[in-house]
N, C-alpha and C positions, 0 to 999 in steps of 0.2 A: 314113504314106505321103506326105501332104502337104506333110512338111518336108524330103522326100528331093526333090521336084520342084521349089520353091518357093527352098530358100535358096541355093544356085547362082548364083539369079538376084539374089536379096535380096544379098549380098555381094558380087559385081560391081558392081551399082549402088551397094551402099554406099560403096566402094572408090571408081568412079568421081566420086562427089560429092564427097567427101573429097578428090580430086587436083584439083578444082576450087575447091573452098572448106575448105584445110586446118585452119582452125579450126572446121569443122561436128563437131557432137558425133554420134553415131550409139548409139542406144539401140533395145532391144528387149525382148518381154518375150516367157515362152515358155511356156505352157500347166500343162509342170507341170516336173521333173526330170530326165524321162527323156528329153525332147524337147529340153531345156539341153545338156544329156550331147551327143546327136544334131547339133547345131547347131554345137556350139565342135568338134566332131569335123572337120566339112565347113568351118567358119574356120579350121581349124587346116594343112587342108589348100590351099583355096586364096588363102586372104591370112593366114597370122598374123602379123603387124604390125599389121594394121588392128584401131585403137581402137574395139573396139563392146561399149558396156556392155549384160547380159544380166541381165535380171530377171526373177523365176519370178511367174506367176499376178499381174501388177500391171500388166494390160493398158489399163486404163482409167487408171490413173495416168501410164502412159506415154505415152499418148495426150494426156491433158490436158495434160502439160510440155511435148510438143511443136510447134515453127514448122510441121512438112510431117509428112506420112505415104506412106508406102511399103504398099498393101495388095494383097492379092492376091483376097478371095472379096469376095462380094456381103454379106455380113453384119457383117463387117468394116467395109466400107466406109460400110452405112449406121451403126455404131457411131462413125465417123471423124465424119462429117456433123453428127451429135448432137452430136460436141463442136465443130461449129464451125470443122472442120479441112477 
């Protein structure tokens, strides 16, 4: 349910940063397969053009590669902190 509410917003800002800084890379990772599925469903609809790599269950990998983070819960965010981000 949470990625029904959540990536709407995640993909408009992704989008927007992107038309700002067209060389930002945009990476994500997503829980498990079927939340993959769910996501590029809702990219497909309201930006597919936009370059956002999706990677399953490598949440803390993406985190550590990345300059910024985009989060949405409180748990998230203190895992974000831990790295630093």
């Amino acid at each position: 349910m949470e990625i029904k509410n959540l990536a709407q917003q995640f993909i408009c800002t992704a989008a927007w940063c992107v038309k700002q800084d067209p060389g930002l890379q945009i990476i994500t990772s997503m829980v498990n397969k079927k939340r993959r599925h769910q996501f590029e469903r809702i990219l497909k609809c309201l930006a597919p053009n936009l370059p956002i790599k999706i990677f399953d269950e490598k949440t803390h990998t993406v985190m550590a590669a990345s300059d910024a983070l985009l989060l949405a819960s409180g748990t998230v965010t203190l895992e974000g902190l831990l790295f630093g981000k």
